[in-house]
C-alpha positions as CSV (number, residue, x, y, z in Angstrom):
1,X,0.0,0.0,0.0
2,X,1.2,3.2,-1.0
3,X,1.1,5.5,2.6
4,X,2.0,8.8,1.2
5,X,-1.1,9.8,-0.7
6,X,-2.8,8.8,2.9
7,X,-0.3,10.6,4.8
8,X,-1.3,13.6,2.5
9,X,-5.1,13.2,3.2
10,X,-4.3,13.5,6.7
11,X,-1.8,16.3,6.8
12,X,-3.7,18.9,4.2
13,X,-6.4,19.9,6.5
14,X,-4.3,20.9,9.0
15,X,-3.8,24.0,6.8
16,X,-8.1,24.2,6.3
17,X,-8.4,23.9,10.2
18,X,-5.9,26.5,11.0
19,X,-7.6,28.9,8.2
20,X,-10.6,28.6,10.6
21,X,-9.6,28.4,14.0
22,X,-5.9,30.1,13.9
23,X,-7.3,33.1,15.4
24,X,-8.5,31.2,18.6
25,X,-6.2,29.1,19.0
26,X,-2.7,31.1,18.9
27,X,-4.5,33.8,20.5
28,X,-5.5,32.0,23.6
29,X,-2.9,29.3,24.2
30,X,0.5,29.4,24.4
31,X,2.4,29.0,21.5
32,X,4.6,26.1,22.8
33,X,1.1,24.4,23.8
34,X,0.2,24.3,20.0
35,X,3.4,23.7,18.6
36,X,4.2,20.9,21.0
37,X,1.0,19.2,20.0
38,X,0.9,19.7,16.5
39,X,4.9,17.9,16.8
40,X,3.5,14.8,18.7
41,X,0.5,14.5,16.3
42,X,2.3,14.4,13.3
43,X,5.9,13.6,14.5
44,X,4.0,10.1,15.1
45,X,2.2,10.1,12.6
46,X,5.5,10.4,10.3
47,X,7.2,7.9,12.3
48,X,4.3,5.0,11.4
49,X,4.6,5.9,8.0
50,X,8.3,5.9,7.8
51,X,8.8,2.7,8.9
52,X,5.5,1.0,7.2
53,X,6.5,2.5,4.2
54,X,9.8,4.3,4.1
55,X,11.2,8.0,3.1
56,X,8.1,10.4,3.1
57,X,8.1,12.8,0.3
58,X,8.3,16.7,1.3
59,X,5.3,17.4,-0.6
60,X,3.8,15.4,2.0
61,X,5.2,17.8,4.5
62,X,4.0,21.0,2.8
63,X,0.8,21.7,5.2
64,X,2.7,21.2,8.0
65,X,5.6,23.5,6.8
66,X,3.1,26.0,6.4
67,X,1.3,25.8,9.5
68,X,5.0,26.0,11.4
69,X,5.2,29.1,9.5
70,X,2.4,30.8,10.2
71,X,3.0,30.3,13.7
72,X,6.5,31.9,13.8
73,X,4.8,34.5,12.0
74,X,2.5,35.2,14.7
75,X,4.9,35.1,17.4
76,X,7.2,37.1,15.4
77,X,4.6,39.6,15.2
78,X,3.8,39.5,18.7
79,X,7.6,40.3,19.7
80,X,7.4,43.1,17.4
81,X,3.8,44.4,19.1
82,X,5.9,44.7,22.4
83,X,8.9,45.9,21.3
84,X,6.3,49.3,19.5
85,X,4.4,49.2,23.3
86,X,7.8,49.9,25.3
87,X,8.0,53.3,24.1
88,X,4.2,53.8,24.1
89,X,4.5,53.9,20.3
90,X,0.6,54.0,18.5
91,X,0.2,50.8,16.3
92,X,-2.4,49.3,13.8
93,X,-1.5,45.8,13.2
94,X,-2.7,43.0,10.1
95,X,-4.4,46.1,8.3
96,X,-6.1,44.8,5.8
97,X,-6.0,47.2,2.4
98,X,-7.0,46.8,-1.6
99,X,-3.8,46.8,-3.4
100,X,-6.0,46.7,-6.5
101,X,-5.1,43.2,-7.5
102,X,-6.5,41.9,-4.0
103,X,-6.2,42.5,-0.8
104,X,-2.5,43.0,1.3
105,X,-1.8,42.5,4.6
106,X,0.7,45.0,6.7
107,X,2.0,43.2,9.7
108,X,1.7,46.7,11.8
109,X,1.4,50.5,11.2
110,X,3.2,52.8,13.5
111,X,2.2,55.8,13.6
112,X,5.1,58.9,14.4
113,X,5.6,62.4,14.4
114,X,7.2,62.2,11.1
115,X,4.4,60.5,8.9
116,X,3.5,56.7,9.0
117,X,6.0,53.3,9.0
118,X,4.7,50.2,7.5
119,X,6.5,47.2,9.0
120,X,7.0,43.6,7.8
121,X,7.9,40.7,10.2
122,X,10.3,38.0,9.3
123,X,10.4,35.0,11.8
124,X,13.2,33.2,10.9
125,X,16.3,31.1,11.1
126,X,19.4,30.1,10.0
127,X,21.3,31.8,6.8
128,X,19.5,34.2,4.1
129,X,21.4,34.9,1.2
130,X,20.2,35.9,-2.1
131,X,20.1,40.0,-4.2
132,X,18.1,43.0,-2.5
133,X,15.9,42.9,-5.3
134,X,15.6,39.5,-6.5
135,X,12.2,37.8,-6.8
136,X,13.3,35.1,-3.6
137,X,15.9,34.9,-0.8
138,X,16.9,31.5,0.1
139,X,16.6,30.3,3.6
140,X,19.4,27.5,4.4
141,X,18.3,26.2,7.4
142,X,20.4,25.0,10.7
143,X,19.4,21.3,9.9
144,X,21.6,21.2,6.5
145,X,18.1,20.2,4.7
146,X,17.8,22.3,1.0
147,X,17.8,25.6,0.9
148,X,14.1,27.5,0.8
149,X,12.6,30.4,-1.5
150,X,11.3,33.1,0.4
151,X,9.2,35.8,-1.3
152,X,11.7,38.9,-1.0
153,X,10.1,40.8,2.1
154,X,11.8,44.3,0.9
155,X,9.8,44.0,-2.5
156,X,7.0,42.8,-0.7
157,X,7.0,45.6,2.3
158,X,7.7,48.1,-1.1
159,X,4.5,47.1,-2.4
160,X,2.8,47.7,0.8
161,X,4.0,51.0,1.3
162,X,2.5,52.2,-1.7
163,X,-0.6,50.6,-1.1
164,X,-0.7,52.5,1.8
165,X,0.7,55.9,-0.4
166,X,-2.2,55.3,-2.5
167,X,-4.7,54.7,0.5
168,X,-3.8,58.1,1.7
169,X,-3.9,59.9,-1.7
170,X,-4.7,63.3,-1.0
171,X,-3.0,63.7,2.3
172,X,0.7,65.2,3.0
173,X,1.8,62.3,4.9
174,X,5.0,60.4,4.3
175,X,4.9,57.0,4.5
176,X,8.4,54.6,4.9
177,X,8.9,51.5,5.5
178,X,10.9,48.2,7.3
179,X,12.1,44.4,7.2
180,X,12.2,43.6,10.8
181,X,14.0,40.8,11.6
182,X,12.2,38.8,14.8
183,X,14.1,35.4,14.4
184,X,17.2,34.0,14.8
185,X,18.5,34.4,10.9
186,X,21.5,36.0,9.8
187,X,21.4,37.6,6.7
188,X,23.9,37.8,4.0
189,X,25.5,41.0,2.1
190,X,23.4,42.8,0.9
191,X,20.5,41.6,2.8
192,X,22.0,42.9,6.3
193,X,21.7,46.5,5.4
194,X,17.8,46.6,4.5
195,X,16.4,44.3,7.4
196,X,16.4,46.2,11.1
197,X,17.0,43.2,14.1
198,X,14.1,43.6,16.4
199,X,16.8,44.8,19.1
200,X,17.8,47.7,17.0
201,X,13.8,48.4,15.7
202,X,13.0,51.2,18.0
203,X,16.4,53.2,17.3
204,X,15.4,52.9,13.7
205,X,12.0,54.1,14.3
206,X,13.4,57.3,15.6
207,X,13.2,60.5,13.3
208,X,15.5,63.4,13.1
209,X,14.3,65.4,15.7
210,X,13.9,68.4,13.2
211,X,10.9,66.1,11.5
212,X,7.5,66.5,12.0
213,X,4.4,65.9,9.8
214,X,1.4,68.3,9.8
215,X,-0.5,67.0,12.8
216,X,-4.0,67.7,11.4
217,X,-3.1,65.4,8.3
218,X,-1.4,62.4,10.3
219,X,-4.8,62.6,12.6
220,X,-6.4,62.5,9.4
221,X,-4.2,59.6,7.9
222,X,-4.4,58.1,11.2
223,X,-7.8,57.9,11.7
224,X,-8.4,56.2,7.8
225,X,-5.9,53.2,8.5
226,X,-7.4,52.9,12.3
227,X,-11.0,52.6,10.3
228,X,-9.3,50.1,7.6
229,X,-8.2,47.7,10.4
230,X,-11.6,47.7,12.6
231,X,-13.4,46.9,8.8
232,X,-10.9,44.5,7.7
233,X,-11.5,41.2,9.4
234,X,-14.6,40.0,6.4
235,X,-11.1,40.0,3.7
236,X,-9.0,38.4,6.1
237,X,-10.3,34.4,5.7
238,X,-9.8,35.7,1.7
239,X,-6.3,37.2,2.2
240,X,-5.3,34.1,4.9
241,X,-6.3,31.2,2.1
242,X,-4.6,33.6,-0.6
243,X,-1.1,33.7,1.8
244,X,-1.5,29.6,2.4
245,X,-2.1,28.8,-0.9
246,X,1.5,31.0,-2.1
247,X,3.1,29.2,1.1
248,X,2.3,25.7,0.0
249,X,3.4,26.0,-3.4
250,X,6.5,27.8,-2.5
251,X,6.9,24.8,0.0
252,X,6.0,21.7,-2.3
253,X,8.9,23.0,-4.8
């Protein structure tokens, strides 16, 4: 009997369930509480099929791989939510915007004297290598297994920040933007220089103090992304299956 296309069957709606209950779950247990069971249910799983059957193939492992990430995202982003709160900056975080091809998601949106910083979270580890403005970075993980595409995050961040330009049209707000790194990944020349360690994220943050923004227009630019946040949880199930679905392919390659 061939156990992989079972194995499959079993591990694929682990990525459905999560779409569901993700919000729930991470939000009210601790994250070694799911992680640790989600590693005994399928670490056992894999070890009956391994030795009924043999090597399992990675695109077996694909919904897992994918649920492991969105995890570190969220805690990622959580170690990013309290590194903004320590200084008492004002944050919007997963705002929800029209990009005109869909919908985007911006990890946060901090909010500062000198206009508006959209911030993207990167939870990971190991080495990142790869060009500033390549398509993908590659992830070569601590475990020596093949290296990874990522989606570049500066591109990806860059495309946020003008979705948030074009939001604001109208208003004479600035709006810049980071690659926060909230893992434990090293990244290679050139990389280094465009993503901000969470330890150094509130230096960066900080504005020559001869900035300031007109503060009628930040309330005003303020006060439309705080509205796109509180109306943005009916695309989030849309953007959530649109983020799996790019994470599972990237994963099954």
């Amino acid at each position: 009997m061939d156990w992989q296309p079972a194995l499959s069957l079993i591990l694929a709606p682990l990525s459905a369930i999560m779409a569901r209950v993700e919000a729930v779950v991470i939000a009210d247990l601790p994250y070694v509480l799911v992680a640790a069971s989600l590693t005994v249910l399928v670490g056992t799983m894999l070890l009956w099929a391994r030795a009924l059957h043999g090597a399992v193939a990675p695109e077996a492992l694909a919904p897992l791989r994918a649920l492991r990430a969105e995890i570190a995202g969220r805690k990622g982003e959580d170690a990013v939510a309290r590194e903004l709160a320590r200084p008492g900056l004002p944050s919007l975080r997963n705002v929800i915007l029209s990009d005109g091809d869909g919908w985007a998601e911006l990890d946060h949106v901090v909010r500062m004297r000198a206009g508006t910083v959209v911030l993207e979270t990167k939870n990971w580890s190991g080495w990142v290598s790869g060009e500033l403005e390549a398509a993908e970075w590659w992830q070569h993980r601590p475990d020596g297994s093949a290296p990874q595409a990522r989606y570049n995050p500066v591109l990806q961040n860059r495309r946020h920040v003008r979705t948030v330009v074009d939001f604001l049209a109208g208003l004479p707000v600035s709006v810049r933007g980071y690659v926060v790194g909230a893992g434990s990944a090293r990244f290679g020349p050139p990389l280094s220089c465009a993503v901000v360690p969470l330890a150094e994220l509130a230096t960066a943050l900080v504005p020559p103090a001869d900035t300031c923004e007109d503060s009628l227009s930040l309330d005003e630019a303020w006060r439309r992304l705080a509205d796109a946040a509180a109306l943005g949880a009916p695309h989030r199930e849309a953007h959530v299956a649109y983020a799996r679905g790019r994470r599972l392919a990237a994963m099954r390659r």
